[in-house]
C-alpha atoms as one frame of an Amber mdcrd trajectory, in Angstrom:
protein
 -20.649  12.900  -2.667 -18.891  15.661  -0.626 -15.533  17.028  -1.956 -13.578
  15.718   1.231 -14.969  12.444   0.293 -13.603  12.786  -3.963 -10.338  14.330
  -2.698 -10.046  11.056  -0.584 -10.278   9.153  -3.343  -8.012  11.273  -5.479
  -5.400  11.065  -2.755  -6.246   7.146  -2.303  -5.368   6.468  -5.995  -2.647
   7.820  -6.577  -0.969   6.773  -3.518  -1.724   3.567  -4.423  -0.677   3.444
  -8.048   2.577   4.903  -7.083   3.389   1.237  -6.030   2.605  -0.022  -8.822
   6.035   0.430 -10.784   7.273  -0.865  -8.101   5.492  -4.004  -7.817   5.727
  -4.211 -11.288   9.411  -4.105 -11.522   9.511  -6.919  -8.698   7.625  -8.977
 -10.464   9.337  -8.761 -13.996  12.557  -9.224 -12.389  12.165 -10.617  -9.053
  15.073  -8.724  -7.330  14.494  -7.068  -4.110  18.007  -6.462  -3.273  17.809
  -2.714  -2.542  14.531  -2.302  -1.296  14.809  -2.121   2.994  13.085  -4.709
   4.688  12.639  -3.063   7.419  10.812  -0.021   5.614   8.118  -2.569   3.942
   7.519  -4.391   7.559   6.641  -0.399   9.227   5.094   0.603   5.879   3.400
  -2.779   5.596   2.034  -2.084   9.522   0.940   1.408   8.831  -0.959   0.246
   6.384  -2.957  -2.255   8.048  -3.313   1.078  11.034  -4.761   2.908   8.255
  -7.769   0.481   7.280  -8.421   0.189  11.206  -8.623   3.874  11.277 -10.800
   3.719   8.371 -13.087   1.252  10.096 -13.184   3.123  13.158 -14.179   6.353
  10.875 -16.320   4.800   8.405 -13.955   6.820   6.245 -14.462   4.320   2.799
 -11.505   6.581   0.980  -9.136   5.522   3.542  -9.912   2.029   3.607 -10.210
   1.438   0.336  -7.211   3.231  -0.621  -5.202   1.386   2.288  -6.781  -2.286
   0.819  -4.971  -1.484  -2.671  -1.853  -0.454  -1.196  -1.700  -3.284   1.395
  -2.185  -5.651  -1.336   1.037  -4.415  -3.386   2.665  -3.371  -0.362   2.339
  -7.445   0.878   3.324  -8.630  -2.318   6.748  -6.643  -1.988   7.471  -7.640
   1.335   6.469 -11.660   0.824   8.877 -11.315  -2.082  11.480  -9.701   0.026
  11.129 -11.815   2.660  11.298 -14.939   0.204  14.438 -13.645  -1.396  16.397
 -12.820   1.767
C-alpha cells in the first residue's frame, strides 16, 4: 500500500468519526433544533459528489470514507427532516 493511499484512509476516518458525536447525540435525544437544514442537504450532496469522484478515480479511500459519512450524514438529515 502506498502512503497516499494510508493517509487516505487516515484522513477518511477521522472525518468520518467526527460525525459520530453528532449522530450520537441525535439519536440519544432526538433534537435537531439547531442543526441547519440546509447545511446537511449541501453536505449530504457533497457527499454523494465525493463517492462519484471516487468511482471515477478508483480512489477506494475516498469512497469508502464518503460511504461512512453519507450513512451518518443521512441519518441526521432524515431525522431533521422528520422533526421539522
Amino acid at each position: 500500500m502506498k502512503f497516499y493511499d494510508v493517509l487516505g484512509y487516515i484522513a477518511g476516518f477521522l472525518t468520518a468519526t467526527s460525525f459520530v458525536p453528532q449522530a450520537y447525540k441525535v439519536f440519544k435525544t432526538g433534537k435537531t433544533n439547531d442543526l441547519s437544514l440546509g447545511m446537511f442537504l449541501l453536505f449530504t450532496l457533497g457527499i454523494i459528489s465525493w463517492i462519484i469522484y471516487g468511482f471515477i478515480m478508483n480512489a477506494l479511500p475516498i469512497i469508502i470514507a464518503n460511504a461512512v459519512t453519507l450513512v451518518l450524514s443521512l441519518y441526521i438529515l432524515i431525522i431533521k427532516i422528520k422533526n421539522g
